[in-house]
C-alpha positions as CSV (number, residue, x, y, z in Angstrom):
1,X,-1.5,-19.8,-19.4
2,X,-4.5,-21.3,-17.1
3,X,-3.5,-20.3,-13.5
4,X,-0.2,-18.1,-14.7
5,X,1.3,-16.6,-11.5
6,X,1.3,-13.5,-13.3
7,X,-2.2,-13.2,-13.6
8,X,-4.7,-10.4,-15.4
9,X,-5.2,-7.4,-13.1
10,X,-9.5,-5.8,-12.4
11,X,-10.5,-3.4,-14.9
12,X,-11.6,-0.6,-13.3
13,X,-10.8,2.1,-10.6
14,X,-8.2,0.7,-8.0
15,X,-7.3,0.9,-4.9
16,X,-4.0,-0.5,-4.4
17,X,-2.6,-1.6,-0.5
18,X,0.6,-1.1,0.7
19,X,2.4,-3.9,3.0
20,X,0.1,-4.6,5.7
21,X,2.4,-6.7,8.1
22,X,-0.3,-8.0,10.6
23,X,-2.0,-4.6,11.2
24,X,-5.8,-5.4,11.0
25,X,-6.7,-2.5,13.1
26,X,-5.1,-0.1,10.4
27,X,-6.3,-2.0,7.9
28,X,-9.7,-1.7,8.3
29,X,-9.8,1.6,9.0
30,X,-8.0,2.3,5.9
31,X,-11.0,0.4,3.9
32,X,-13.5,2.5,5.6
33,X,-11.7,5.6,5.1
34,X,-11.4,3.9,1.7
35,X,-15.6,3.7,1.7
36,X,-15.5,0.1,1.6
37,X,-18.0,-2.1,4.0
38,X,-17.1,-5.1,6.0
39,X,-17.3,-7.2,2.7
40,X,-15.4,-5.0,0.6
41,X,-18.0,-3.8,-1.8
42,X,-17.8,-0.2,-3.0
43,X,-21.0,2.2,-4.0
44,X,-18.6,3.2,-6.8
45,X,-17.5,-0.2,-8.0
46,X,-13.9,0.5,-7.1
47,X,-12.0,-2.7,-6.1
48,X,-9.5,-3.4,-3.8
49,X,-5.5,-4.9,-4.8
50,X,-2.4,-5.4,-2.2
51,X,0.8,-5.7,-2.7
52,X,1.5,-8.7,-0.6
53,X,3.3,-8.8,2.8
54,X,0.4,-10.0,4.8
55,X,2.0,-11.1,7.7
56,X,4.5,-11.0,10.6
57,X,5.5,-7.9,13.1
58,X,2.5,-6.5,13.8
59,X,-0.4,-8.2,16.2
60,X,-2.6,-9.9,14.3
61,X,-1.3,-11.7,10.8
62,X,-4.4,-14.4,10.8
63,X,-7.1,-11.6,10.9
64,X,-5.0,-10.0,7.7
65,X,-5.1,-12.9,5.8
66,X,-8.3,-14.2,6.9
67,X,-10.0,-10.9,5.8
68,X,-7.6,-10.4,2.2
69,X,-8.4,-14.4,1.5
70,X,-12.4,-13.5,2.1
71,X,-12.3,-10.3,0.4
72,X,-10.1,-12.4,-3.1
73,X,-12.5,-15.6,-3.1
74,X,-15.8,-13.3,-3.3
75,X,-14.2,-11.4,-6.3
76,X,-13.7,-8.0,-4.3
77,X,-10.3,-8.1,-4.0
78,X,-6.6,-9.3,-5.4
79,X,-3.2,-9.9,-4.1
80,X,0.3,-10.5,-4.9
81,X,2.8,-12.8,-3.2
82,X,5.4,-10.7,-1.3
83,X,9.1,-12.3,0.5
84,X,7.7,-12.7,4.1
85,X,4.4,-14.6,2.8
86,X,6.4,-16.4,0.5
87,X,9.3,-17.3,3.2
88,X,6.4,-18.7,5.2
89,X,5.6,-21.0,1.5
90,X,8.9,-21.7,1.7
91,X,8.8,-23.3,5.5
92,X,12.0,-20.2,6.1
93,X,12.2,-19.4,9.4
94,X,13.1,-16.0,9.5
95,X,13.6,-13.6,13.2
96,X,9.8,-12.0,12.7
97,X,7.6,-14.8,11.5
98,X,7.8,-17.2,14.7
99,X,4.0,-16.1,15.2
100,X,3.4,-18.5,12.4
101,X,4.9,-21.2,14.3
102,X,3.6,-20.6,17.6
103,X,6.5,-18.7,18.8
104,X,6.6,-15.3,20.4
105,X,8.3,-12.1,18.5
106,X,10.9,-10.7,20.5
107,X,12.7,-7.4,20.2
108,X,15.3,-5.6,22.2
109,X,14.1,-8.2,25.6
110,X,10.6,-7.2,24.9
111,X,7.8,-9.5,23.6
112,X,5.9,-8.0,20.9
113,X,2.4,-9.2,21.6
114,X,1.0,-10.8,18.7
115,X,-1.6,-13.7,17.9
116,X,0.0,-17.0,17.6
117,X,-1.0,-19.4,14.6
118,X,-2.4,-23.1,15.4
119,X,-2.2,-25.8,13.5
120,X,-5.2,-24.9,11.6
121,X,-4.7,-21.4,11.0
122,X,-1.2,-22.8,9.5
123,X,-3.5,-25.0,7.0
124,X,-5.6,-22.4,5.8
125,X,-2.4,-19.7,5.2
126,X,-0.5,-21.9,3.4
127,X,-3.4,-23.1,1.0
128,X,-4.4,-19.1,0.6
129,X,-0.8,-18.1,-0.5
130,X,-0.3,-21.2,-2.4
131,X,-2.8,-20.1,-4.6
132,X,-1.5,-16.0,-5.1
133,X,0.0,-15.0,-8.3
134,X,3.8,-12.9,-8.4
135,X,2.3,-10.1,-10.3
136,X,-0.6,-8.8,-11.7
137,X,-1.1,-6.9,-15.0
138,X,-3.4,-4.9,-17.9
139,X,-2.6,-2.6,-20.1
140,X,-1.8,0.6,-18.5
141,X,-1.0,-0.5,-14.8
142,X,1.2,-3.5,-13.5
143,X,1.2,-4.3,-9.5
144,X,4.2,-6.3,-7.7
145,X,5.7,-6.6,-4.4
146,X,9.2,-5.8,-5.1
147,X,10.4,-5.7,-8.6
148,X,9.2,-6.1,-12.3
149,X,12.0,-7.8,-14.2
150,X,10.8,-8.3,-17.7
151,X,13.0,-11.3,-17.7
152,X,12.1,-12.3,-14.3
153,X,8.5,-11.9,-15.0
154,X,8.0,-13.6,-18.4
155,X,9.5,-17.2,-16.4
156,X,6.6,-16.6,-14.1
157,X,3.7,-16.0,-16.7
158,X,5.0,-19.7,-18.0
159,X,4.6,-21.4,-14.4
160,X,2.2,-22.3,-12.4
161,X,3.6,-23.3,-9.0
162,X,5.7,-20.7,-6.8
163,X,7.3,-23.0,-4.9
164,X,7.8,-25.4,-8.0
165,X,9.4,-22.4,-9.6
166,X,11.6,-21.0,-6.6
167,X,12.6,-24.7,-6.0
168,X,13.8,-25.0,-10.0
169,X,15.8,-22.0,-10.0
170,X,17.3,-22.9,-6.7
171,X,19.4,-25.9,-8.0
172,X,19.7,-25.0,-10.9
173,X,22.2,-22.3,-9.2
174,X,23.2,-24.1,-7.0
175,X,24.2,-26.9,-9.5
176,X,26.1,-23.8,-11.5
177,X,28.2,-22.7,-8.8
178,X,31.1,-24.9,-8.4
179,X,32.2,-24.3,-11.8
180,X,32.0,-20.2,-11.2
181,X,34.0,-20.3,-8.2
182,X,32.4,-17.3,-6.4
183,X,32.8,-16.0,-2.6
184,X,29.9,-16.9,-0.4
185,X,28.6,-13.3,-0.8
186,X,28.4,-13.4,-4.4
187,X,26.7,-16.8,-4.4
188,X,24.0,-15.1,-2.3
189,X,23.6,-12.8,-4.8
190,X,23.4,-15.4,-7.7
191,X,20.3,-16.7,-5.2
192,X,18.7,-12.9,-5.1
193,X,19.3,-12.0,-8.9
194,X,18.6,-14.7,-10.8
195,X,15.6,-17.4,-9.0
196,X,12.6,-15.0,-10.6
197,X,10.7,-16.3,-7.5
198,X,13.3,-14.1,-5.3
199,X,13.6,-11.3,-7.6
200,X,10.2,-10.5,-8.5
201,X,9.3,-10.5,-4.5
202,X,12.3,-8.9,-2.4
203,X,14.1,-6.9,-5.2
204,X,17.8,-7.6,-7.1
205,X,20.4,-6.9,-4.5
206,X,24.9,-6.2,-5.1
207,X,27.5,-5.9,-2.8
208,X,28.4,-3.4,-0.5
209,X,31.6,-1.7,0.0
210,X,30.9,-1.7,3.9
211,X,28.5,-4.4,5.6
212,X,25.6,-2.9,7.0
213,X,23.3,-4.6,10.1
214,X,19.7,-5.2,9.1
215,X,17.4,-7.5,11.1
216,X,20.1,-8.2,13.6
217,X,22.4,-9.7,11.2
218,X,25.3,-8.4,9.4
219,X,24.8,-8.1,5.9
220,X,27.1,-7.6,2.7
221,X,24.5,-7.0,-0.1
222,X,22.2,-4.1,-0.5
223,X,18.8,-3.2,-2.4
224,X,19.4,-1.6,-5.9
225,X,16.8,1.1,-6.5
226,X,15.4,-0.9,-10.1
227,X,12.7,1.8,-10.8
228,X,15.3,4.4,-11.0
229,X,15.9,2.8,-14.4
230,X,12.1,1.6,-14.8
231,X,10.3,3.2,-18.0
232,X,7.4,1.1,-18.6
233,X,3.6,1.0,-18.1
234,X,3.0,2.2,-14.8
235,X,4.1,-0.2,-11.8
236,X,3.1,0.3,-8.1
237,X,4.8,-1.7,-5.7
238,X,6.0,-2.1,-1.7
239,X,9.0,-3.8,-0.1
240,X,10.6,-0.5,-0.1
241,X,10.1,1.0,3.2
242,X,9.7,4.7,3.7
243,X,11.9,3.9,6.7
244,X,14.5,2.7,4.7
245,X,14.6,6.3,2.8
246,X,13.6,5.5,-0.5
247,X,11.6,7.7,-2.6
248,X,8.2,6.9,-3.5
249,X,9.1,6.5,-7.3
250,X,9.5,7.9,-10.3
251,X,7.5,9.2,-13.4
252,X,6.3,5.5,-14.2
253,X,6.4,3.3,-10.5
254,X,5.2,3.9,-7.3
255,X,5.5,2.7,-3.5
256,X,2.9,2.4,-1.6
257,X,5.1,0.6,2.0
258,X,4.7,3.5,4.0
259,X,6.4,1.5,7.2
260,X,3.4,0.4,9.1
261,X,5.1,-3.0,9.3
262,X,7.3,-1.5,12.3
263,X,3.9,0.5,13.8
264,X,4.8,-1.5,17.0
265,X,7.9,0.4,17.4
266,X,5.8,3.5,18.0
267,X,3.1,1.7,20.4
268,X,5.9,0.5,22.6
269,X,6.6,4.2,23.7
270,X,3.2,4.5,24.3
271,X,1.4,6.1,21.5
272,X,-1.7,5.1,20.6
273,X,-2.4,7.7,17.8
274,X,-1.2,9.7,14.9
275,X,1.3,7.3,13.7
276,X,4.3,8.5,11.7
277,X,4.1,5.2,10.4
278,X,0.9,3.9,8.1
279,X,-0.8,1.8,5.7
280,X,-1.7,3.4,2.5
281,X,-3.7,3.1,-0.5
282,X,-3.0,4.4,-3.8
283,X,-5.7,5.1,-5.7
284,X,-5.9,4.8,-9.9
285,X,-6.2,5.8,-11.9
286,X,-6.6,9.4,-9.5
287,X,-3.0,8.6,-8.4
288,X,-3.7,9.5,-4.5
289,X,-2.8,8.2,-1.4
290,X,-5.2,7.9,1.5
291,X,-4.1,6.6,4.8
292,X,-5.0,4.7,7.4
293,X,-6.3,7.2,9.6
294,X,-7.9,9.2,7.1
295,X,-5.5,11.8,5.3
């Protein structure tokens, strides 16, 4: 299908980015340490895929997307749509993405600096993730943001327009929940599980026994760990922070979020260096990881 939002994934050897969050700084030093140039050519050919999550918490979200738009229109480079790109799609205002409304990010009574977005710089981002697919695939490697739902993903290889296709699924359950009669907590969860939009980039989600606090907000639903029952052709994704405790996989999926989306945490004590936190690559078909600062 011409412009499929699960689109065919480079041939070649790969270098697949973890969620990047606004970290430019890290990011390019990953993609020297990578032995990439400034326009992401490679002296072996390799080519560069992330995993989506651009933007928000860390300083500078336009560079990100500015340099991952630049390196995907020359050919270089391709990208998936992940939940905070897509909740700025989506016009959802959300506790870290005021950057891309001009607003400052504040945490604990402490601004986090970051660059704010103009009009312009609004524009261009929303055109550039407008036009990013949900997945990417070939034969023997398949890269998402969050989850690869064979159900899920087949409704997105027959559309064409995220928000078209988030927007669909929307009413239709919305339009199917009167008749079910379900707690506000479960309807949530109809929202998660079944729009493929919101499945394929934050994860499927069930209730909790206890609520937990996430974000500031009390929450009743929880991440299932999918890849646990994932045995497929290979799938690396991100979304699942190494802060959050998950493992990195299993014998057929990997995650490549190694946390660096709450780097600012650590440079608000002061540190400057040596980050327990990064941004990672993972490399195929070697399956390594290199990081930001060179390990």
């Amino acid at each position: 299908m011409t412009n499929s939002l699960v689109q065919p994934l480079f041939d070649g050897p790969l270098d697949i980015v973890g969620d990047i969050h606004g970290e430019i700084g890290p990011l390019r030093s990953l993609m020297q340490h990578l032995g990439y140039d400034d326009q992401g050519a490679h002296p072996a050919g390799r080519r560069l895929v992330f995993v989506g999550d651009l933007t928000d918490r860390g300083p500078d979200s336009p560079a990100v997307v500015r340099l991952v738009q630049r390196l995907t229109e020359s050919g270089r480079a391709q990208c998936v749509l992940g939940n905070h790109d897509l909740n700025i799609l989506l016009d959802h205002r959300k506790h870290d993405n005021g950057w891309f409304f001009g607003e400052t990010f504040t945490a604990d009574d402490q601004v986090v600096p970051q660059v704010l977005a103009d009009q312009t710089t609004r524009r261009q981002i929303l055109d550039f993730f407008r036009t990013l697919p949900l997945a990417l695939e070939r034969h023997d490697l398949r890269v998402v943001h969050a989850c690869w739902p064979d159900e899920m993903i087949h409704l997105a290889r027959n559309a064409n327009d995220t928000v078209a296709l988030y927007h669909e699924f929307h009413q239709r359950i919305e339009d199917a929940l009167p008749a079910r009669k379900l707690d506000p907590i479960d309807q949530e969860l109809e929202h998660q599980n079944q729009n493929p939009v919101k499945h394929v980039t934050s994860g499927p989600e069930e209730r909790t026994e206890k609520p937990i606090e996430l974000a500031g907000k009390k929450r009743h639903e929880k991440r299932v760990h999918w890849w646990e029952h994932y045995h497929d052709v290979f799938c690396v994704f991100g979304h699942y922070s190494i802060l959050e405790g998950n493992p990195r996989g299993g014998e057929t999926t990997f995650c490549v979020d190694y946390g660096v989306g709450k780097r600012w945490t650590e440079r608000r004590t002061g540190k400057t260096s040596h980050f327990r936190l990064k941004l990672a690559a993972f490399r195929w078909p070697e399956k390594t990881i290199v990081f930001d600062e060179g390990a």
